[in-house]
N, C-alpha and C positions, 0 to 999 in steps of 0.2 A: 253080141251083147245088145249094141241098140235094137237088131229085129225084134227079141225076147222081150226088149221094155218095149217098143211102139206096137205089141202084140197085146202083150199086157194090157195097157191102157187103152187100145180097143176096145178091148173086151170090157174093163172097167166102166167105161162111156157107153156102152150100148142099151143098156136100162134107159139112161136117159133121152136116147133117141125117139123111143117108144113111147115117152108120157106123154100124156093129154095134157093141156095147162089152161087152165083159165084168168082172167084178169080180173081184179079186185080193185073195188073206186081207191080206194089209199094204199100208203106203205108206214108203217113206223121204223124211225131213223133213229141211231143213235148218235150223239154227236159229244166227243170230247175237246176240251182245250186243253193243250198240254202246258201253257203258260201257270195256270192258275189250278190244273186238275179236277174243273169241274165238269161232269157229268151230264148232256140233257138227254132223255126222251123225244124224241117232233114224231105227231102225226103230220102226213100230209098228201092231201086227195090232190088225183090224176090231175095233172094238168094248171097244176096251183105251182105258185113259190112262197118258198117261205126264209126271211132272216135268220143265220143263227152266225153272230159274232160281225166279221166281216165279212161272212160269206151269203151267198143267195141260192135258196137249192130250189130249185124246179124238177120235179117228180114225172116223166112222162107217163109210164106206166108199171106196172106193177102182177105178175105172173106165179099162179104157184102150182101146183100138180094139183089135180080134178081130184076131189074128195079126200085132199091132204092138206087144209092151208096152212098148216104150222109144219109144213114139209121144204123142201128146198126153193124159198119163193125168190126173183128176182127182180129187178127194178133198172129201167132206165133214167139216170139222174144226169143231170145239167148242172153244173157249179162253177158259179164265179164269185170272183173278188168283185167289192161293192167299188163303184167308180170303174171300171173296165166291161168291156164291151167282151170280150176272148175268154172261153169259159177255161176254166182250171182243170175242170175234167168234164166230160161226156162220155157216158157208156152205161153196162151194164154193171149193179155189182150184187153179187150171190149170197145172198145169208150164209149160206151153210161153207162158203169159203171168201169171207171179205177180204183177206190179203193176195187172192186172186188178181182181182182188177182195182184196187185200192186209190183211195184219194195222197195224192201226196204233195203236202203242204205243213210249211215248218210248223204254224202253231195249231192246228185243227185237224184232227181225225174226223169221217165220217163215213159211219156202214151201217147196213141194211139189217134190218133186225126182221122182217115178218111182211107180207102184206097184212092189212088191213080189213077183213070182208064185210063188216058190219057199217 
């Protein structure tokens, strides 16, 4: 039964191995508080930070498939709590599966909605 499923999901992932991707100056982020249920948008270009609440997110960069950018784009993000030095998270996370690699923190959601190419 597991060979059947790690066979599977080879197969699933192998598309992916094969695309081109290019890198895009921004990402747009969405970002909720669950305190208060409010809702932002943030653009923000490569290599910039930006405040949203307590938190500080730093954008490294920003990838999406070559002549798809509203396709499966990915971002490496940096996030810390304001006054601390030790980010909360660092990595990748995927549009097209943000509870993948997801931020996890009691009062703030934050995921990747798009690169940016313009």
């Amino acid at each position: 039964m597991i060979r059947r499923l790690a066979f599977v999901l080879t197969l699933v992932a192998l598309p992916a191995f094969g695309q081109e991707v290019t890198t895009a100056p921004a990402a747009v982020l969405r970002g909720l508080d669950k305190v208060d249920g409010q809702v932002t948008d943030m653009e923000l270009a490569s290599g910039k930070n930006r405040d949203y609440g307590r938190l500080n997110i730093t954008l490294g960069e920003c990838r999406y498939p070559v002549g798809n950018p509203s396709g499966n784009a990915y971002a490496h993000l940096t996030i810390r709590e304001q006054d601390t030095d030790a980010p909360i998270f660092s990595g990748w996370m995927i549009a097209a599966t943000p509870a993948l690699n997801a931020l996890d923190h009691a009062r703030y959601d934050v995921w990747l909605l798009r690169c940016k190419t313009e």
